[in-house]
C-alpha positions, 0 to 999 in steps of 0.5 A: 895879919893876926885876925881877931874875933869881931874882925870875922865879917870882914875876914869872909868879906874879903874871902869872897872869894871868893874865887872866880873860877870859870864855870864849865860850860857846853851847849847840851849841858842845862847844868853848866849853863846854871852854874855859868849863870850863877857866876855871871850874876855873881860878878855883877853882883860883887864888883858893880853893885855897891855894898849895903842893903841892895848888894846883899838882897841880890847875893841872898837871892843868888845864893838860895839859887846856887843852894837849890842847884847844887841840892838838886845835883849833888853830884855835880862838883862846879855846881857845889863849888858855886854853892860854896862860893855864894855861902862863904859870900853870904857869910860876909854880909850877917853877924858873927854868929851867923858868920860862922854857921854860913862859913862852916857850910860853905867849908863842908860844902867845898871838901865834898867838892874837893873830894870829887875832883880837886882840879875842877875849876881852875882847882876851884875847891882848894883855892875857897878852901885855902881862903877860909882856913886863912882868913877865918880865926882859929880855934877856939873860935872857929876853924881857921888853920893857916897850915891847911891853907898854905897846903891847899893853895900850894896844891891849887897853884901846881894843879891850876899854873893859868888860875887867876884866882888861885895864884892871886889869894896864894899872894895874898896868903903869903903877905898875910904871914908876912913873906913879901918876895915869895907873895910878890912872886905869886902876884907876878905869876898871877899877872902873867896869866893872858886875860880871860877874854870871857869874864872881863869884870872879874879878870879886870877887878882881880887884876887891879888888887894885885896891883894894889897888893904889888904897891904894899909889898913895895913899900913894905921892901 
């Protein structure tokens, strides 16, 4: 899929990812029971409230929250993930300008988080990294690079062989460059990972997509 410059919004819509890795979470840990929040919040904001004004007054409200959590504990990795995951939503919801500057941030926001432990999260920090470097154009209009995203969402899956979400946006990775038996495998494995009894909306709401993709895939074979 060859995505053009005034298709950028709907690039990082799809992005948003983006990504719903599990959120760490214990008891005596005020910090992980914020990012369990955030997340909570941002999976009844994505899949139950319809898209429009609404939906994005509710994810910019949530989206200065995670900014202010992961300001307040830079050395938290699930915090800066969250924090990069609600930028990269937010970016979906402005124009292309603004599109841009939010999808930079939530980039320089997940490489720091990347840095400190790729394996957080279900290897949450290269799964929303792979996602942006595909789904975002390239230069000279942004830095999209489909080749640091095949790289990363290879990584994600080795490292994360139970992430939902890693395996699904590799799928979806792979039938974008148009490899449909290796995307159906992807998707296959992504199925096969038992239901996360914790997060029902987002297992759900993911698992019919890749059912969805699974029927593309079969039209297009």
């Amino acid at each position: 899929m060859r995505i053009r410059p005034n298709t950028f919004i709907h690039a990082l819509l799809l992005a948003a990812v983006t990504i719903g890795a599990p959120a760490a979470r214990a008891a005596d840990d005020p910090v992980a029971t914020q990012v369990r929040q955030i997340q909570i919040k941002w999976e009844t904001i994505k899949f139950t409230v319809p898209e429009g004004d609404k939906q994005t007054d509710q994810m910019n409200t949530l989206g200065a929250e995670a900014d202010a959590l992961a300001a307040k504990y830079p050395d938290r990795v699930e915090a800066l993930i969250w924090d990069g995951i609600l930028t990269s939503e937010r970016a979906s919801m402005v124009n292309p300008i603004s599109a841009l500057s939010l999808a930079t941030r939530a980039r320089d926001t997940l490489e720091k988080a990347y840095k400190m432990s790729p394996t957080a999260l279900d290897s949450g920090a290269p799964t929303s990294l792979g996602v942006l470097y595909y789904r975002v154009p390239g230069f000279p209009v942004a830095f999209g690079d489909k080749k640091k995203a095949r790289h990363l969402l290879e990584q994600a899956t080795s490292d994360a062989p139970n992430g939902l979400d890693a395996w699904y946006f590799y799928g979806d990775f792979l039938l974008a460059q148009g490899e449909y038996a290796k995307a159906r495998e992807a998707f296959s494995h992504a199925l096969a990972i038992p239901a996360h009894p914790d997060r029902p909306l987002w297992d759900q709401n993911r698992r019919l997509v890749i059912h969805e993709k699974l029927d593309q895939i079969q039209a297009k074979l």
